[in-house]
PDB file of N, CA, C and O in Angstrom, chain B, residues numbered from 101:
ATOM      1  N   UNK B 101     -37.998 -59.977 -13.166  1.00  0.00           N
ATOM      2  CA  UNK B 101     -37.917 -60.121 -11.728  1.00  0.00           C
ATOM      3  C   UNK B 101     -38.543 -58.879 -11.083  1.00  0.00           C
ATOM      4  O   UNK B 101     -38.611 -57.762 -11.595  1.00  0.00           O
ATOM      5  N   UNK B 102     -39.071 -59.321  -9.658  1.00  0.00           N
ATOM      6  CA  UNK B 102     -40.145 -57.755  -9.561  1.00  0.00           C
ATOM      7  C   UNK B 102     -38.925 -57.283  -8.030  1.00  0.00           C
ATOM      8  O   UNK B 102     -38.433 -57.906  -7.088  1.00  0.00           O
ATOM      9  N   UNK B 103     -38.879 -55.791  -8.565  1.00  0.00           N
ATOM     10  CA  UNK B 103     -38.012 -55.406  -7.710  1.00  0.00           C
ATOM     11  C   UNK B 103     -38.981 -54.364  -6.963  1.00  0.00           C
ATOM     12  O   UNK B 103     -39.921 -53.813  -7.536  1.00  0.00           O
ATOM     13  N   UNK B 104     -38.683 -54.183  -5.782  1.00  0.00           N
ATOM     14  CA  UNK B 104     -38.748 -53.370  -4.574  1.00  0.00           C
ATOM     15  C   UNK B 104     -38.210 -51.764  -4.998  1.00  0.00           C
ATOM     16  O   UNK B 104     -37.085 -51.590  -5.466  1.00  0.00           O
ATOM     17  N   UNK B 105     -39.342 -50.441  -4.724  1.00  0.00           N
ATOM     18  CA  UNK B 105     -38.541 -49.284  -5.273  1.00  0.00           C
ATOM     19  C   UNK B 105     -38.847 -48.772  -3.804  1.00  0.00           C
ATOM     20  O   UNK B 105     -39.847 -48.629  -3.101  1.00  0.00           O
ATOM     21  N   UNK B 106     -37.339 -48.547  -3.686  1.00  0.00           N
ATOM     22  CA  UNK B 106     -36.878 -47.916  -2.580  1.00  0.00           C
ATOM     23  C   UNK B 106     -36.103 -46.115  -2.627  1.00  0.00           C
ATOM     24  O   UNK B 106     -35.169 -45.869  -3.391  1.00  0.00           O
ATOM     25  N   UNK B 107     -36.534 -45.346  -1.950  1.00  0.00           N
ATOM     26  CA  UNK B 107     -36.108 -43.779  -1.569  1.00  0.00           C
ATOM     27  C   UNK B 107     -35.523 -43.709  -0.604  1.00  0.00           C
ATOM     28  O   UNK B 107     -36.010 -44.156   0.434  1.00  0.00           O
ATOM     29  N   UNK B 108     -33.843 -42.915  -0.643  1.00  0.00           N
ATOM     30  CA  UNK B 108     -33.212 -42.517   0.262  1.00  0.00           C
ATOM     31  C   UNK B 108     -33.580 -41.393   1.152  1.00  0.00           C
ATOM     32  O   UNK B 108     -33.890 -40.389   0.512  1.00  0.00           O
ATOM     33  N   UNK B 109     -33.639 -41.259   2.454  1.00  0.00           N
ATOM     34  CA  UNK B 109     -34.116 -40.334   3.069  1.00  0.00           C
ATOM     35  C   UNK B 109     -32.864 -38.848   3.169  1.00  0.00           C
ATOM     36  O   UNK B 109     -31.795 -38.913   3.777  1.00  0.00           O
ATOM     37  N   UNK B 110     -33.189 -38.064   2.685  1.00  0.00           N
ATOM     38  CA  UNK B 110     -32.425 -36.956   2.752  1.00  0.00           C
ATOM     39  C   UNK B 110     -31.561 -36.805   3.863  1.00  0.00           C
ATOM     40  O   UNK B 110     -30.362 -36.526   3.876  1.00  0.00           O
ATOM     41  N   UNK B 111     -32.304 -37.019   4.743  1.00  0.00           N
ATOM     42  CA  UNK B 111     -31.659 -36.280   6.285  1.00  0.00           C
ATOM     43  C   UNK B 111     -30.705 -36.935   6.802  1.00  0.00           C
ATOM     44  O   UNK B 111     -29.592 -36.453   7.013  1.00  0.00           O
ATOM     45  N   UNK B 112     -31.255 -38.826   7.219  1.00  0.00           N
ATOM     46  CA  UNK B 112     -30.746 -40.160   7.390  1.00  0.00           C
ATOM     47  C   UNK B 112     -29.085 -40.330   6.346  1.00  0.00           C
ATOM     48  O   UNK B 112     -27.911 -40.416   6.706  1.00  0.00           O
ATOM     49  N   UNK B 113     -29.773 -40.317   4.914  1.00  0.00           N
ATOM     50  CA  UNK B 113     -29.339 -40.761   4.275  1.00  0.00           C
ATOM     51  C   UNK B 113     -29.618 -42.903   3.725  1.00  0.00           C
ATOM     52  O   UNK B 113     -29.210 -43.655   2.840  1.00  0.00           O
ATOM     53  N   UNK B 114     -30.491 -42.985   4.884  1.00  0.00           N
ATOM     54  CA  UNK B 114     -31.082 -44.404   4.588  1.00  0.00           C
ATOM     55  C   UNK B 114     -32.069 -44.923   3.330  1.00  0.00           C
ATOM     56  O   UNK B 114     -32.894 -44.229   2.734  1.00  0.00           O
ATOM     57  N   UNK B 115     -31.828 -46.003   3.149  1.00  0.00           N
ATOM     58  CA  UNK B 115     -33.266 -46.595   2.357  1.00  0.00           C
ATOM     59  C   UNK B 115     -34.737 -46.558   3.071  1.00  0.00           C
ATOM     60  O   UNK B 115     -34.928 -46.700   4.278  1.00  0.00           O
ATOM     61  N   UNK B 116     -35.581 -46.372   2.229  1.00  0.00           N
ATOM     62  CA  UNK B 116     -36.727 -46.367   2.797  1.00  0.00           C
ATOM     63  C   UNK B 116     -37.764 -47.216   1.762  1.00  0.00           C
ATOM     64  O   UNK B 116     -37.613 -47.019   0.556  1.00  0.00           O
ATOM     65  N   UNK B 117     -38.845 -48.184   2.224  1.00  0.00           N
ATOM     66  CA  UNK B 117     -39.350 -48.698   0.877  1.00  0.00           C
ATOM     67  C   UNK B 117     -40.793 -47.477   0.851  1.00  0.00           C
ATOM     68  O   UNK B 117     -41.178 -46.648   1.675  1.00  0.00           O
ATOM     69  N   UNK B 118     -41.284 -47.878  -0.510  1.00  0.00           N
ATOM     70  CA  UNK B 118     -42.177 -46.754  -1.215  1.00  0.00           C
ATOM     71  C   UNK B 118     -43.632 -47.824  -0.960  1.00  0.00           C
ATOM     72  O   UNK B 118     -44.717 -47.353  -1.302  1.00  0.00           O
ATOM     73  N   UNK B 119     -43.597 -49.107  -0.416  1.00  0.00           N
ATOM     74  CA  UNK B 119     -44.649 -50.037  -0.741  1.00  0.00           C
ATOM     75  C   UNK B 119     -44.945 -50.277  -2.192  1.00  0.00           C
ATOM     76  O   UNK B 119     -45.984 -50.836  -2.543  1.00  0.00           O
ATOM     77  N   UNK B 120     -43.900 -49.794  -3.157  1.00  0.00           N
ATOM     78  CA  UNK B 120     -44.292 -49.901  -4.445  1.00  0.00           C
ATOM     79  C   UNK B 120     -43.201 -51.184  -4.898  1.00  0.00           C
ATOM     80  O   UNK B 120     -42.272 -51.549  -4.178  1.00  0.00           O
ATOM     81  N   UNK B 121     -43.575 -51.859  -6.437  1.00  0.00           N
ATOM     82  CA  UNK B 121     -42.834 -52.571  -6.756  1.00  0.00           C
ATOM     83  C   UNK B 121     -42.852 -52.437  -8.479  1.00  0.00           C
ATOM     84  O   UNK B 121     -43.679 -51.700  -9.016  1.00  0.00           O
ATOM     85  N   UNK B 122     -41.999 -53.113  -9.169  1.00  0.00           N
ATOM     86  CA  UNK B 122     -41.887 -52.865 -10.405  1.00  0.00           C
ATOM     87  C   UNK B 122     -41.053 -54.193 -10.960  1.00  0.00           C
ATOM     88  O   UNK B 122     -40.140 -54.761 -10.361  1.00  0.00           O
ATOM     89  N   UNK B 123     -41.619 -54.551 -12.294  1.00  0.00           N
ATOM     90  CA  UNK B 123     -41.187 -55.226 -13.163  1.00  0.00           C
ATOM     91  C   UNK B 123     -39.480 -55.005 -13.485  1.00  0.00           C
ATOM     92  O   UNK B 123     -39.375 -53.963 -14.132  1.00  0.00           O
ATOM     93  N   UNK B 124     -38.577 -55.424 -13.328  1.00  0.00           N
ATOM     94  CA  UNK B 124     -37.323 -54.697 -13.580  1.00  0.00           C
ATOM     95  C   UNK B 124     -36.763 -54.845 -15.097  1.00  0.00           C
ATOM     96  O   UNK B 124     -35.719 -54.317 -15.478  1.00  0.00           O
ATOM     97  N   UNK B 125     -37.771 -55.790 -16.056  1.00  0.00           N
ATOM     98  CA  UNK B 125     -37.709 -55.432 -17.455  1.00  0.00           C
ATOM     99  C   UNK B 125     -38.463 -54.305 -17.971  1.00  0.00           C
ATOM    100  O   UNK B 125     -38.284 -53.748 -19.055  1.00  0.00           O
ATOM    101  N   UNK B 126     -39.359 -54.018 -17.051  1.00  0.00           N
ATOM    102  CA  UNK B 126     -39.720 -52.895 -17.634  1.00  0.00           C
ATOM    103  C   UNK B 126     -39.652 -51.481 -17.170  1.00  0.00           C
ATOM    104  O   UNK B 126     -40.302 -50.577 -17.693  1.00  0.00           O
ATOM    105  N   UNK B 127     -38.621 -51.286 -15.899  1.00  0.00           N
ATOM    106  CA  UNK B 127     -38.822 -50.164 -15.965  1.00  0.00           C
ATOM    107  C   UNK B 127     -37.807 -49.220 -16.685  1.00  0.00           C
ATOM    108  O   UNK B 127     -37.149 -48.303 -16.193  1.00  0.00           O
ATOM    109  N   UNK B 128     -37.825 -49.434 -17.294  1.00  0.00           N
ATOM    110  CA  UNK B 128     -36.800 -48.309 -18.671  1.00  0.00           C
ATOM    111  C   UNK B 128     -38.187 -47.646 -19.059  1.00  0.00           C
ATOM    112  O   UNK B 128     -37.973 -46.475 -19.374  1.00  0.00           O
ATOM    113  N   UNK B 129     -38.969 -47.835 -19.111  1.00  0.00           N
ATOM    114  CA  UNK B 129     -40.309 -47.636 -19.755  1.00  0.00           C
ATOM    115  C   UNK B 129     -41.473 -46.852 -18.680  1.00  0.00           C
ATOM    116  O   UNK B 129     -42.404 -46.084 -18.927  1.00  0.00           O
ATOM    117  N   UNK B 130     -41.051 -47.318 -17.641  1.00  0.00           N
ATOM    118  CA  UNK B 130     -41.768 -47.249 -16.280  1.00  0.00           C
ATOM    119  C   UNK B 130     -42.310 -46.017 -16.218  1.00  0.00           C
ATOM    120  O   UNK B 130     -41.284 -45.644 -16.786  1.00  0.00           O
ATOM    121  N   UNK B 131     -43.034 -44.851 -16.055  1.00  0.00           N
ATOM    122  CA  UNK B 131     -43.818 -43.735 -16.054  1.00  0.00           C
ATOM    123  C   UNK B 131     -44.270 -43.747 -14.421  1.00  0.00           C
ATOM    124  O   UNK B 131     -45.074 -44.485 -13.851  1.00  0.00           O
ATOM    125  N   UNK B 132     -43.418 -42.615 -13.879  1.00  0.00           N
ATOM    126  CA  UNK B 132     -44.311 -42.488 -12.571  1.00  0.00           C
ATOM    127  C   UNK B 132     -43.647 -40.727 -12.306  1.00  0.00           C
ATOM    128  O   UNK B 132     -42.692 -39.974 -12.495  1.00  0.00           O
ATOM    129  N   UNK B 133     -44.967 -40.853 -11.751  1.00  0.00           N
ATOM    130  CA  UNK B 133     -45.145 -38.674 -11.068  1.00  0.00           C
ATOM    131  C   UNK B 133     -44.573 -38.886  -9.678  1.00  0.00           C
ATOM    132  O   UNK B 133     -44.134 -39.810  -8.994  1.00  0.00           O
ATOM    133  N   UNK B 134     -44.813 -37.439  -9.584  1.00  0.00           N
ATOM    134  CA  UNK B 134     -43.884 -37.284  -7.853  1.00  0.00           C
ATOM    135  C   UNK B 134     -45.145 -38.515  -7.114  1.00  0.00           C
ATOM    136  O   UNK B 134     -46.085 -39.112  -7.638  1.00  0.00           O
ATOM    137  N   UNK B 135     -44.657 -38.506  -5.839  1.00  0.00           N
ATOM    138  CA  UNK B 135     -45.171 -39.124  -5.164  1.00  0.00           C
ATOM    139  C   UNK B 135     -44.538 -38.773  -3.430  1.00  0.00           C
ATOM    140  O   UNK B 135     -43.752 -37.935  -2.988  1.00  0.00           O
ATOM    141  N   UNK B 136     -45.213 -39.705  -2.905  1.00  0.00           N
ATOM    142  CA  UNK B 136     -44.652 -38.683  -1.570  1.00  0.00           C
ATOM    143  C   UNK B 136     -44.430 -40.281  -0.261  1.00  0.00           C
ATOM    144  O   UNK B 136     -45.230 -41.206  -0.407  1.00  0.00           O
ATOM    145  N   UNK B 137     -43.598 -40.371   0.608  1.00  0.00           N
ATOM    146  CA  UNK B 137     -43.596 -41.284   1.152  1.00  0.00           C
ATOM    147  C   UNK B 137     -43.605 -40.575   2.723  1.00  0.00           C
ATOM    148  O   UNK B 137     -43.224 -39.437   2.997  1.00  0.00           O
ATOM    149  N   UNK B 138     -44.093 -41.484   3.552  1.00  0.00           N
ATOM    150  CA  UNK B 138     -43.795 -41.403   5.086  1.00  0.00           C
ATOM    151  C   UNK B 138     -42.288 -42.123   5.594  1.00  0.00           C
ATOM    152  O   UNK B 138     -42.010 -43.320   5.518  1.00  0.00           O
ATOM    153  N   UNK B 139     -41.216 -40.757   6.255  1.00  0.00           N
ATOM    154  CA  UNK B 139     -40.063 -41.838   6.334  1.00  0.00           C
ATOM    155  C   UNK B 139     -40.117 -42.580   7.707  1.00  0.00           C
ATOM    156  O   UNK B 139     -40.498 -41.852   8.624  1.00  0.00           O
ATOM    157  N   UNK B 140     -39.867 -43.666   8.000  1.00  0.00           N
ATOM    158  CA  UNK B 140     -39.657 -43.932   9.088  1.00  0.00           C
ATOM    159  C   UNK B 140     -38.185 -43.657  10.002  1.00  0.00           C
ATOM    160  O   UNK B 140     -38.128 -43.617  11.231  1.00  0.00           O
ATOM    161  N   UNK B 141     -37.456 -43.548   9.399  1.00  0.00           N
ATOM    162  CA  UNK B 141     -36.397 -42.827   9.553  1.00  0.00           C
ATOM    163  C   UNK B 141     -36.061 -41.992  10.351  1.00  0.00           C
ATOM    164  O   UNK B 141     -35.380 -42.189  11.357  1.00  0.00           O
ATOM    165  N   UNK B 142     -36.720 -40.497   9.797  1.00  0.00           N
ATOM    166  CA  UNK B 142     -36.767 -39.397  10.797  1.00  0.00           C
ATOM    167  C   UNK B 142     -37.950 -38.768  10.543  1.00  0.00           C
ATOM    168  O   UNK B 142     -37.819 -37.589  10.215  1.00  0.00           O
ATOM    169  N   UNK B 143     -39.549 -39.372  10.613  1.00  0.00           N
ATOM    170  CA  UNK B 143     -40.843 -39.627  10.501  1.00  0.00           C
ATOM    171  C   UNK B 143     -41.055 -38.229   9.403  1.00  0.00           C
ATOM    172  O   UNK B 143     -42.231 -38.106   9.062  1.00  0.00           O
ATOM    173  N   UNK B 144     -40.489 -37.602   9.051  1.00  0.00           N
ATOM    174  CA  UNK B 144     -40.854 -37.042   7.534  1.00  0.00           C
ATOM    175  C   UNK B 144     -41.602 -37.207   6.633  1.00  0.00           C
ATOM    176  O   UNK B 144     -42.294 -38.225   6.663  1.00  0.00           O
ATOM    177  N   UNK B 145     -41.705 -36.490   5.770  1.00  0.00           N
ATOM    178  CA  UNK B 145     -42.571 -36.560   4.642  1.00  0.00           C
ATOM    179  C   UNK B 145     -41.996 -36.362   3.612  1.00  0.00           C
ATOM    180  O   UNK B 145     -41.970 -35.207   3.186  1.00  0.00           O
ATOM    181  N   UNK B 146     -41.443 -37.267   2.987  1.00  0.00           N
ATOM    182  CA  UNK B 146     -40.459 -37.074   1.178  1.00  0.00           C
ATOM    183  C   UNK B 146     -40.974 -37.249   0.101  1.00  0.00           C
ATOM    184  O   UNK B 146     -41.566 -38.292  -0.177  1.00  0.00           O
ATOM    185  N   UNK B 147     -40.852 -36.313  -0.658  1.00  0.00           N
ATOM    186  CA  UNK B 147     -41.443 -36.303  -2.107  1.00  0.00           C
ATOM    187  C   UNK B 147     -40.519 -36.956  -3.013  1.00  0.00           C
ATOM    188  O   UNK B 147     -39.344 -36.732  -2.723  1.00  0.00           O
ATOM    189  N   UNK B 148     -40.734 -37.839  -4.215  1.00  0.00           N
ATOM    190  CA  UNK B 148     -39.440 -38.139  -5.037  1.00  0.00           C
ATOM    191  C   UNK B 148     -40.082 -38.714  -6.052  1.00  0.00           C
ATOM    192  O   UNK B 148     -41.242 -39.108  -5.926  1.00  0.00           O
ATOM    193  N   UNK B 149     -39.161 -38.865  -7.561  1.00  0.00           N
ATOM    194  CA  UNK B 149     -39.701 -39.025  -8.685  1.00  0.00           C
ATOM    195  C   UNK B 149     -38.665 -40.240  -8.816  1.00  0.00           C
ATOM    196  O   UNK B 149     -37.918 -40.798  -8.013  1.00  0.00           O
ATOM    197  N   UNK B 150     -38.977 -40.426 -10.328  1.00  0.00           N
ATOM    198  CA  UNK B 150     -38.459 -42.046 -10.808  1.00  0.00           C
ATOM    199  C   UNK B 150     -36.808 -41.564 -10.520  1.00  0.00           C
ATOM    200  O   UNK B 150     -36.133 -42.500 -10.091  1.00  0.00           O
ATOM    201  N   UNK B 151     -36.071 -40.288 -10.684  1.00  0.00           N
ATOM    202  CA  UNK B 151     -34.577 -40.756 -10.673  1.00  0.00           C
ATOM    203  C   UNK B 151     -34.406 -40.564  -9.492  1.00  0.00           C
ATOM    204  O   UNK B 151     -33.222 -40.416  -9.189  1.00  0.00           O
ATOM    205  N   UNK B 152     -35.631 -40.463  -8.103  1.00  0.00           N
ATOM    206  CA  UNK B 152     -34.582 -40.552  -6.954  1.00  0.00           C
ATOM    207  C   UNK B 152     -34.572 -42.303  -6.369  1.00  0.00           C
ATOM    208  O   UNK B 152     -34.085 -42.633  -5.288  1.00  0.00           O
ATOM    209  N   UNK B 153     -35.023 -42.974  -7.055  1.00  0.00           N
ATOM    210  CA  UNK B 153     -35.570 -44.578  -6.968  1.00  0.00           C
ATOM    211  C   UNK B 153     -34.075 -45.495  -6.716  1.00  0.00           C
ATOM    212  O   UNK B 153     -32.964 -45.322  -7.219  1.00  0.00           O
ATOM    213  N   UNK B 154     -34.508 -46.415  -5.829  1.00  0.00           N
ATOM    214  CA  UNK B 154     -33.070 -47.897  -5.914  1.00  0.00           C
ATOM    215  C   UNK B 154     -33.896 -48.836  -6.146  1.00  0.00           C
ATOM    216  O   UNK B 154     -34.725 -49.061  -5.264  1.00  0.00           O
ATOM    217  N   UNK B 155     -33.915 -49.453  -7.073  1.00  0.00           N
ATOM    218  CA  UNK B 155     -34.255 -50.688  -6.961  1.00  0.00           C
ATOM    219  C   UNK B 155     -33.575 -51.749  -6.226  1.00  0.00           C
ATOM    220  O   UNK B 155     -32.349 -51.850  -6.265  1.00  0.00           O
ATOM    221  N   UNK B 156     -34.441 -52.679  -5.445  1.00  0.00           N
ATOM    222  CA  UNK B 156     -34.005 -53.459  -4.601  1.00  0.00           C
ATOM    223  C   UNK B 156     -35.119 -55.015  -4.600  1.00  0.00           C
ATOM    224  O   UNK B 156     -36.287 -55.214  -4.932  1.00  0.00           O
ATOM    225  N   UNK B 157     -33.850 -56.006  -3.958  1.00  0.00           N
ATOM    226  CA  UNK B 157     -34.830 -57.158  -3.777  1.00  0.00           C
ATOM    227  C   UNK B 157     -36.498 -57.417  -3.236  1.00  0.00           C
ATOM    228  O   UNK B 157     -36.974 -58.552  -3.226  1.00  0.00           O
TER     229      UNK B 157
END
């Protein structure tokens, strides 16, 4: 099932989506570097790696 990877915004504390998505059998396996998102939130700029991730619908 392809899940939605979503980052909590530090400040908020909200979800935010990454525009990214992932296989959810595979991400045990999944390989990803920092990366950086625009929050809409509190219009920020967040950096985050695979363990700051939620997977979502």
């Amino acid at each position: 099932m392809t899940k939605r990877i979503l980052v909590r915004c530090p400040a908020t504390a909200k979800l935010t989506a990454t525009g990214q998505t992932v296989e959810e059998e595979a991400w045990g396996e999944t390989k990803l570097k920092d990366h950086k998102v625009t929050c809409p939130h509190c219009q920020g700029t967040h950096s985050w790696t695979k363990k700051d991730v939620v997977l979502a619908r």
